[in-house]
C-alpha positions in Angstrom: 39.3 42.5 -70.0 42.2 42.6 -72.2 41.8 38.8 -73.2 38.1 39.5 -74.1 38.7 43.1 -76.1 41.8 41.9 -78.2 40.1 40.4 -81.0 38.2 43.5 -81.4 41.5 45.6 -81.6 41.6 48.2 -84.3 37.9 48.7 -83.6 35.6 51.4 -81.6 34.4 49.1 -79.7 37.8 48.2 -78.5 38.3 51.4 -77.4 35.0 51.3 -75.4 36.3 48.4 -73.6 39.8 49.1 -72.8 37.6 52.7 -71.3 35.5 50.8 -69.3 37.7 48.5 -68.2 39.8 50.8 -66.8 37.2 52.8 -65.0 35.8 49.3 -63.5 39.7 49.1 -62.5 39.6 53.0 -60.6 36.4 51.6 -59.4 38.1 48.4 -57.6 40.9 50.6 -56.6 38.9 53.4 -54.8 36.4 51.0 -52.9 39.6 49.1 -51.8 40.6 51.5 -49.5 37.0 52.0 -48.5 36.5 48.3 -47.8 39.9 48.2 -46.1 38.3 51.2 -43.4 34.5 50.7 -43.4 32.4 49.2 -40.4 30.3 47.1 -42.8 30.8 44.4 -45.1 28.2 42.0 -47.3 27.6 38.9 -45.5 28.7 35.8 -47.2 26.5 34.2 -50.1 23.8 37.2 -49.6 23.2 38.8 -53.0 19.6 40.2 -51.6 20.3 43.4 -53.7 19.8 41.6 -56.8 16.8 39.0 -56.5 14.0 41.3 -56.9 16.4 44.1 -59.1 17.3 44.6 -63.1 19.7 46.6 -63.7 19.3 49.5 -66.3 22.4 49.7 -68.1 24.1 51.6 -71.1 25.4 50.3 -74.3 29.0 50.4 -73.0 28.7 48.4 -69.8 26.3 46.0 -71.8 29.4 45.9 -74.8 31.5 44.5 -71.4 29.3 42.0 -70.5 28.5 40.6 -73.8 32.2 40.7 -74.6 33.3 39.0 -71.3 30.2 36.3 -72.0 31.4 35.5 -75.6 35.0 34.9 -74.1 33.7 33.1 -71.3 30.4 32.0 -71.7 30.1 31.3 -75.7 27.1 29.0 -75.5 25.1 30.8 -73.1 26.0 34.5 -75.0 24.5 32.3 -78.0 21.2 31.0 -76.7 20.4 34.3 -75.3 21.2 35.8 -79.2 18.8 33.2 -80.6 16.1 33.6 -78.1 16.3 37.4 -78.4 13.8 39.6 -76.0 12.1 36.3 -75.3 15.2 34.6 -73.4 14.2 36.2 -70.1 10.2 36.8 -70.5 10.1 34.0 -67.2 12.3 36.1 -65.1 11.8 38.5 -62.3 14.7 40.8 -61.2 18.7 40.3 -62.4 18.1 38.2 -65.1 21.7 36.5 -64.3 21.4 36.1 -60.8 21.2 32.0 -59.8 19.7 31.5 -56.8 21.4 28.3 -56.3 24.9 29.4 -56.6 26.8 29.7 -54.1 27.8 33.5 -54.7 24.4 34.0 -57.0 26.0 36.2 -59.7 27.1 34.4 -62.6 28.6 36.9 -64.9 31.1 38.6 -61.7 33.8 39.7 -64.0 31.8 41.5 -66.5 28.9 42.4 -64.2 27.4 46.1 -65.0 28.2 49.3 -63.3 25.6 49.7 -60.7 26.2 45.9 -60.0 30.0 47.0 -58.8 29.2 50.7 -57.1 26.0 49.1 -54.8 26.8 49.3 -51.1 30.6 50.8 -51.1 29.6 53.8 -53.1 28.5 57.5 -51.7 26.2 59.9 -53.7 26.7 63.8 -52.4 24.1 66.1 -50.8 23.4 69.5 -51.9 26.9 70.7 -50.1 28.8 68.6 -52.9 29.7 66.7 -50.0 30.2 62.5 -50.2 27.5 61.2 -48.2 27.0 56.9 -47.9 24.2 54.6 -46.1 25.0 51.0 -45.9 22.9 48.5 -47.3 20.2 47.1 -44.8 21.9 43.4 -45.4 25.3 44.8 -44.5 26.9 43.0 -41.4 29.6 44.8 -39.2 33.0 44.4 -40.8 35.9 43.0 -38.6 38.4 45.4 -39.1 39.8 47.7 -36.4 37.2 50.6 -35.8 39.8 52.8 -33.8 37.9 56.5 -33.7 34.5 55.0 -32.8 33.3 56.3 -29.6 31.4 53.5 -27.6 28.0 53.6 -26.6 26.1 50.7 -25.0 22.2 50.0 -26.2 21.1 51.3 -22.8 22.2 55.0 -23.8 20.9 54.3 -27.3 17.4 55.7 -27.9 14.7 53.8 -29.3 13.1 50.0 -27.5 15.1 47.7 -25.8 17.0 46.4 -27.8 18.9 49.4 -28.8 16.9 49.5 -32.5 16.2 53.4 -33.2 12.6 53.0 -35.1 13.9 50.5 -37.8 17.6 51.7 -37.4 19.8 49.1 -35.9 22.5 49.9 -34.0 25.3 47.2 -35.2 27.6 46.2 -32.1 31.0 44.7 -32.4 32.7 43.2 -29.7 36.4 44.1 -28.1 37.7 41.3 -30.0 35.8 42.3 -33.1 36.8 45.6 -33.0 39.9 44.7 -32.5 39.9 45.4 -28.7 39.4 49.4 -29.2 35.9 49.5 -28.3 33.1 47.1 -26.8 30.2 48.2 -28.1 30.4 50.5 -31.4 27.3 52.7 -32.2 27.7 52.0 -36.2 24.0 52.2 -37.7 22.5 51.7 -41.1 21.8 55.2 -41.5 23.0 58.4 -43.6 26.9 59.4 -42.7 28.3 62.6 -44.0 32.0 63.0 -45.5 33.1 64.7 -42.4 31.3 61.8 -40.1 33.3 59.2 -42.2 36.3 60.8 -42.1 36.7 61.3 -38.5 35.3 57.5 -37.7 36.5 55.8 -40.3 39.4 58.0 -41.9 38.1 57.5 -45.0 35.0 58.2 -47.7 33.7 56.1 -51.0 34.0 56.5 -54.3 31.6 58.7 -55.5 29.1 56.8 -57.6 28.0 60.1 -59.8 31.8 60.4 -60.9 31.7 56.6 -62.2 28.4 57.4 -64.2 29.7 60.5 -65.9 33.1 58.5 -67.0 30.9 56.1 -68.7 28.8 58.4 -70.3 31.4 60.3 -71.7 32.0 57.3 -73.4 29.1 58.1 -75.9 27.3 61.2 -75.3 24.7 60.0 -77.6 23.7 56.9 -75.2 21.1 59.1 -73.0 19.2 56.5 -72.3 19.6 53.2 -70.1 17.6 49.9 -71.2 16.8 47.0 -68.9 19.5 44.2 -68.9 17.1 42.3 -70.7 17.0 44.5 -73.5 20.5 45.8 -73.9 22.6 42.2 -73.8 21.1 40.5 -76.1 21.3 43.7 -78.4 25.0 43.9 -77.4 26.2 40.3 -78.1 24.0 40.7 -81.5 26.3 43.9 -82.0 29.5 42.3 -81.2 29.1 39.0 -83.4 28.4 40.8 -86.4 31.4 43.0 -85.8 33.7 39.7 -85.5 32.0 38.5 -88.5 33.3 41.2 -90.9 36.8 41.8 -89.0 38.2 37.8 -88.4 39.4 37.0 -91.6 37.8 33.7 -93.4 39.5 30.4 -93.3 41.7 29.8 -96.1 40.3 27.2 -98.4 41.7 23.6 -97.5 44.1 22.3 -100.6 42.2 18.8 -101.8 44.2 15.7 -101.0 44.0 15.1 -104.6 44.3 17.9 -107.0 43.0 17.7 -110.0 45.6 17.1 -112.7 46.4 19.8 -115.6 
């Protein structure tokens, strides 16, 4: 983000950036380790989470996008400017999600806060402790689940199958799991910190931390608008701002000056 927030430099709004920037970078970091130890993983090319979802966002994380559009996206960051609230009236869920893309989202390096915490984030319980549920499109992860205890479907209660009324059980293999275990009883269902850290050795970032860090960014931004609303608003903002700090062209010297 350093590429897109330079030309604002000197400004407030680079310092909103450069702030959310580095939380989306403590973000990365934390779920890095989580990623590294979790039983679950996003399947390839799923992006369920966002068909039928908008994110709500604040003026900061929309600032990030529309900055990260207008260095990377120009054109589009101007049509949606000229079509205003009307560029997305046609659209149900993440207005920037493309179903026929491979990995759906096309705006990944500026993409909002919510869009970077879903799935490998925990909220806490009334305890204070970090609790986490995987996504229901989550697929077992391949890494080494050593402090798993085994447990085959037949000792599993529930139907046949091993499914535990609408919670399924997610087995890996020996060679999945690294040869450890055969058949791991890792369901999508509420674990607690102290669950997580003696499975997995490890917890998530805590989503609620991530929110307050961006709200202390402007105490007076209370209140989240849909994407929507707040992009268009953003890159509005953000173009007016370059307007009045990039200084004009000089005036080009005429080929033939006009003699005294």
């Amino acid at each position: 983000m350093i590429q897109e927030a330079k030309k604002f430099e000197g400004t407030a709004i680079y310092d909103i950036l450069t702030a959310v920037n580095s939380l989306y970078n403590d973000i990365d970091a934390g779920q890095k380790l989580w990623k590294a130890k979790s039983p679950m993983q996003c399947p390839d090319g799923c992006g369920s989470c966002c068909v039928h979802f908008e994110p709500e966002v604040y003026e900061a994380e929309a600032l990030y996008l529309a900055a990260w559009m207008l260095e990377h996206q120009s054109e589009r960051a101007e049509r949606i400017v000229e079509a205003g609230n009307d560029a997305f009236t046609d659209r149900d869920g993440c207005i920037l999600f493309d179903p026929d893309n491979a990995y759906h989202c096309t705006v990944y390096g500026g993409r909002c806060l919510i869009c970077r915490l879903f799935g490998f984030s925990g909220d806490h319980g009334k305890d204070g402790a970090i609790r986490w549920k995987p996504c229901r499109y989550m697929q077992p992860s391949t890494q080494t689940l050593s402090g798993i205890p085994e447990k085959t479907p037949s000792k599993v209660a529930g139907n046949g199958s091993g499914d535990i009324s609408g919670v399924a059980p997610l087995m890996l293999s020996s060679a999945a799991a690294g040869g450890v275990c055969t058949e791991c009883n890792i369901q999508t269902r509420q674990y607690g910190q102290e669950e997580m850290m003696r499975l997995f050795g490890a917890v998530p970032p805590y989503m609620g931390a991530a929110s307050s860090n961006l709200l202390a960014l402007n105490p007076d931004d209370t209140h989240p608008r849909p994407l929507r609303i707040a992009l268009p608003a953003a890159i509005k903002k953000l173009k007016m701002l370059l307007r009045f700090i990039t200084p004009p062209e000089p005036d080009c010297p005429s080929p033939h000056p006009l003699s005294a």
